[in-house]
C-alpha positions as CSV (number, residue, x, y, z in Angstrom):
1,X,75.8,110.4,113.8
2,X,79.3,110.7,112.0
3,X,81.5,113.2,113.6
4,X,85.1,114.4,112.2
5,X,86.6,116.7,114.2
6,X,89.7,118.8,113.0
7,X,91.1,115.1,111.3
8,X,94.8,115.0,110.2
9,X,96.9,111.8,109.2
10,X,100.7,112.2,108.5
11,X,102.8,109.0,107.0
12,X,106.5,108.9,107.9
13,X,108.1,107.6,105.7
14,X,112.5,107.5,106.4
15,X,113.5,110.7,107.8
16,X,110.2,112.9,106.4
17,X,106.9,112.8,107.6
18,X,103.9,113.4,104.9
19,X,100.4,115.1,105.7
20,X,98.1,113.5,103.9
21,X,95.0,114.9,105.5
22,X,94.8,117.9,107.5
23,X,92.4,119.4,110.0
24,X,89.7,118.2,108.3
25,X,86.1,117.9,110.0
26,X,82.8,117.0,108.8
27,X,79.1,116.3,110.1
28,X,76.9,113.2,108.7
29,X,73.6,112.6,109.9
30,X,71.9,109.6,110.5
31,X,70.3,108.4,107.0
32,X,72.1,110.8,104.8
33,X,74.2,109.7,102.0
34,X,77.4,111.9,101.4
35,X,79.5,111.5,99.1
36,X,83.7,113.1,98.3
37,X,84.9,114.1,95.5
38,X,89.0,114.9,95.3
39,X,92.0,115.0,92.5
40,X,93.9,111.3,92.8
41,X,96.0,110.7,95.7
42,X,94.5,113.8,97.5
43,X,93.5,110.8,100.7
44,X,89.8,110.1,100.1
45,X,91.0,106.1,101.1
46,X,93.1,107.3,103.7
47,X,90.0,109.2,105.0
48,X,87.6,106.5,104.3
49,X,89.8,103.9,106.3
50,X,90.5,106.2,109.4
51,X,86.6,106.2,109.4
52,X,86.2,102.4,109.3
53,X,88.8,102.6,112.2
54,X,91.8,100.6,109.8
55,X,93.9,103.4,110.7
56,X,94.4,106.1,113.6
57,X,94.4,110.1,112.9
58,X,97.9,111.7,113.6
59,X,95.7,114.1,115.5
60,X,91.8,115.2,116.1
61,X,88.9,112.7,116.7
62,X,85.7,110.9,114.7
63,X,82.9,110.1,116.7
64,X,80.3,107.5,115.9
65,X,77.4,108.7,118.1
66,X,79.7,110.3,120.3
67,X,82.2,107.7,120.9
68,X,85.3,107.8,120.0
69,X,86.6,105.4,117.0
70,X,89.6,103.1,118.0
71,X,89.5,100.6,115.7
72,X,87.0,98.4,113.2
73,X,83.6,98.2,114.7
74,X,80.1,96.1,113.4
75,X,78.8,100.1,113.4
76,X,80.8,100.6,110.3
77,X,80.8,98.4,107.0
78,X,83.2,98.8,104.5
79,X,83.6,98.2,100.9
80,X,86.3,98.9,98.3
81,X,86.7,99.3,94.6
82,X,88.1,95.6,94.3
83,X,85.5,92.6,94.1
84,X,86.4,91.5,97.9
85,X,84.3,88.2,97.8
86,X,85.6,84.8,98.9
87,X,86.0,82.4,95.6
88,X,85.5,79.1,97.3
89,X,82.1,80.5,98.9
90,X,78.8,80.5,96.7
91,X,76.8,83.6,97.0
92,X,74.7,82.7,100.2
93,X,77.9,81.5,102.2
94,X,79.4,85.0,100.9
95,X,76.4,86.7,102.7
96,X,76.5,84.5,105.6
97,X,80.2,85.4,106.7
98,X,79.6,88.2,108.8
99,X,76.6,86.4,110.2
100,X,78.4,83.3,111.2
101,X,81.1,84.8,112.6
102,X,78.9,86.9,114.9
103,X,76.8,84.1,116.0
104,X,73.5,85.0,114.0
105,X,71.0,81.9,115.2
106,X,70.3,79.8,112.0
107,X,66.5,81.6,111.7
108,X,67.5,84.8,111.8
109,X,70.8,83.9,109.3
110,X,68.0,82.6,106.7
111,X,65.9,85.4,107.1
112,X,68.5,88.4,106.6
113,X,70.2,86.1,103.9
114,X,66.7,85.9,102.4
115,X,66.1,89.8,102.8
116,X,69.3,90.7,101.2
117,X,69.0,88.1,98.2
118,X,65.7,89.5,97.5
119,X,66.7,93.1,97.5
120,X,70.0,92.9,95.3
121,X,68.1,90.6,92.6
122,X,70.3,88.0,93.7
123,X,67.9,84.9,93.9
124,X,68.5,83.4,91.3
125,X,72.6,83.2,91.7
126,X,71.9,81.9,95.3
127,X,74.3,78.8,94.6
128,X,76.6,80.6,91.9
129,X,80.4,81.1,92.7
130,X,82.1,84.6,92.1
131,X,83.7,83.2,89.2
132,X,80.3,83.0,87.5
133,X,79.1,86.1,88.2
134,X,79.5,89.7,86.4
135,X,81.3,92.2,88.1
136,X,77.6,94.1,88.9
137,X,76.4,91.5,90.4
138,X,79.7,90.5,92.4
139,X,80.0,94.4,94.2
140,X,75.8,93.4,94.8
141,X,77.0,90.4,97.0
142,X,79.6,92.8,98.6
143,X,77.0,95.1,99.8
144,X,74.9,92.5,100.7
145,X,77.7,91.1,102.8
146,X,77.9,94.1,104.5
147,X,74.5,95.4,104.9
148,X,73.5,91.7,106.2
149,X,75.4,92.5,109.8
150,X,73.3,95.6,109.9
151,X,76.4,98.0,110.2
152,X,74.9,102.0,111.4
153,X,77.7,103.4,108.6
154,X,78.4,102.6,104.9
155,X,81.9,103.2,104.0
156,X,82.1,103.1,100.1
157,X,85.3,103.2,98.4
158,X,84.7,103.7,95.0
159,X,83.0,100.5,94.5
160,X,81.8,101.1,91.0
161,X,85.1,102.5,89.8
162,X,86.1,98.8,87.6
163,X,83.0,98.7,86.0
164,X,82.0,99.3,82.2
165,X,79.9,102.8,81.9
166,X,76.6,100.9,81.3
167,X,76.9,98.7,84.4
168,X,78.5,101.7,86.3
169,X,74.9,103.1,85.7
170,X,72.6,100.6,86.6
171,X,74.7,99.6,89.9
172,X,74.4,103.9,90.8
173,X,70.6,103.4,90.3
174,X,70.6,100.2,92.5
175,X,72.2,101.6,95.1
176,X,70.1,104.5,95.1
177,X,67.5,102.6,95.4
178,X,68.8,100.3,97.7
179,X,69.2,103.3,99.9
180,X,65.8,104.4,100.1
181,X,64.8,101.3,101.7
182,X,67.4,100.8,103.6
183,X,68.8,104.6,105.1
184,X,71.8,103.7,105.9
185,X,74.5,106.9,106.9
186,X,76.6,106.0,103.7
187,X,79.9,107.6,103.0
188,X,80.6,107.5,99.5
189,X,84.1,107.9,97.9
190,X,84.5,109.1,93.9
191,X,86.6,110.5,91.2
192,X,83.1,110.7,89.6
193,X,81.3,114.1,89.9
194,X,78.1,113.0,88.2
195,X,77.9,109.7,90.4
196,X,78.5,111.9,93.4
197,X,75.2,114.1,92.7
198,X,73.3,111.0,91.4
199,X,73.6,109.1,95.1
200,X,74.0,111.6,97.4
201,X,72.4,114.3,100.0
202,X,75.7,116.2,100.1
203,X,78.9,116.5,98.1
204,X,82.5,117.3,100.0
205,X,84.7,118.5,97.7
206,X,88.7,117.8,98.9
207,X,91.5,119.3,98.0
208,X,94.8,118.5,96.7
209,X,97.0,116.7,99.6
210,X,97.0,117.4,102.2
211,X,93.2,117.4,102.0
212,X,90.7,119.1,103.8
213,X,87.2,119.9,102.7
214,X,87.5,122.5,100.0
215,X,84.0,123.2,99.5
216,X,80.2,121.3,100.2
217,X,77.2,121.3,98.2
218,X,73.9,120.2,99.1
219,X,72.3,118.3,96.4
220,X,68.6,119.8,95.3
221,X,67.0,117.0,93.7
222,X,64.4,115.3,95.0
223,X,64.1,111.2,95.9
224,X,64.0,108.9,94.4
225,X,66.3,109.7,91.3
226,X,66.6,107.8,87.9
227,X,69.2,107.9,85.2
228,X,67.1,110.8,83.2
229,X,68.0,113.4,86.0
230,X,71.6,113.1,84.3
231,X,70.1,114.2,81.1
232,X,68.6,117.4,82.5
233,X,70.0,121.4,82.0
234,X,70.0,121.3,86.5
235,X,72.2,118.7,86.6
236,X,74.4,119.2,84.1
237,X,75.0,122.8,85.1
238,X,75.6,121.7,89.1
239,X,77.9,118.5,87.5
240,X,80.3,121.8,85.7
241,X,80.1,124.0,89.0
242,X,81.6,121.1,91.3
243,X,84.0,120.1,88.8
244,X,85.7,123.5,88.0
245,X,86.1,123.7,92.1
246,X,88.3,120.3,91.4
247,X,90.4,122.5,88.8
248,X,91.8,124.5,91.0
């Protein structure tokens, strides 16, 4: 379990000091997918990388199952909105990384490279470079990356934010679906209120900076969700409710 407790991160910059976020506490279960929503530069990164451990709070705690985070951990997987692959690696290496680098025996390697190649559609690009790829299918080999060291926490930094509305679309059902196999704790970070309620369990919704959680929704509909959910009178009226709460 993720645990914020009474969060706050001030930046000093020359002779002021800048609250960013402020007392800000939050509660994500094991398996559930929760997503923020917040005006730009409210501190939804800033958040997201005092989760991953990147940086420390000014003051209050997070908790990963009850211990305290001090830094980057292999319980916590981040990725961000830029395609963070390495160029000179082909796809499988790309997956490997995390692997090698923690010592994975070369039988288990195969069989969690084999797992995630299979679940992101990947096969067939097994010996592609990044170059070749399209941007969908380079974010796929970044959660694959990730997911392949088997990290408890998800941190998602507006992955799908540079890609084209159509592919936008299909990598949001992917990841859903992705999801329900996998049931992960994902934190998902968004300027996108639809997307929010597409992937997740519950929607935070931050304030202005210095943020703190302005207001949560739980999200009524059921698993597992397809694009036509987006078409329907339910969604459309939640998808106005949380974003006149971003108005103001």
């Amino acid at each position: 379990m993720l645990e914020l407790d009474h969060v706050s991160k001030n930046y000093e910059a020359k002779d002021k000091s800048i609250r960013v976020v402020q007392n800000l506490s939050l509660v994500a279960e094991d398996g559930k997918f929760i997503a923020l929503v917040g005006p730009s530069g409210c501190g939804k990164t800033t958040l997201l990388k005092m989760i991953a451990g990147l940086i420390e709070p000014t003051s209050g705690t997070i908790l990963v199952d009850n211990k305290l985070v001090t830094g980057p951990g292999s319980d916590r997987g981040m990725i961000f909105q830029d395609f963070t692959l390495f160029p000179w690696l082909k796809v499988r290496d790309n997956i490997a990384f995390g692997l090698d680098m923690k010592k994975i025996s070369k039988k288990d390697r195969k069989k969690t490279i084999d797992h995630y190649l299979k679940v992101t559609g990947l096969v067939d690009f097994v010996d592609f470079y990044p170059k070749d790829l399209s941007g969908g299918m380079q974010q796929k080999v970044a959660i694959a990356r990730t997911l392949a060291t088997n990290p408890k926490i998800l941190l998602m930094d507006e992955p799908f934010a540079s890609l084209d509305s159509h592919t936008r679309s299909k990598m949001q059902e992917f990841l859903t679906d992705l999801w329900e196999k996998e049931k992960k704790t994902v934190v998902f970070v968004t300027h996108d209120v639809s997307e929010a309620i597409f992937l997740a369990d519950t929607v935070h919704v931050l304030s202005s900076r210095p943020t703190t959680i302005k207001k949560t929704f739980e999200i009524p509909f059921p698993r597992p969700r397809k694009h036509d959910l987006k078409h329907e009178k339910e969604f459309f009226e939640l998808t106005s409710k949380i974003a006149k709460e971003l108005e103001y």
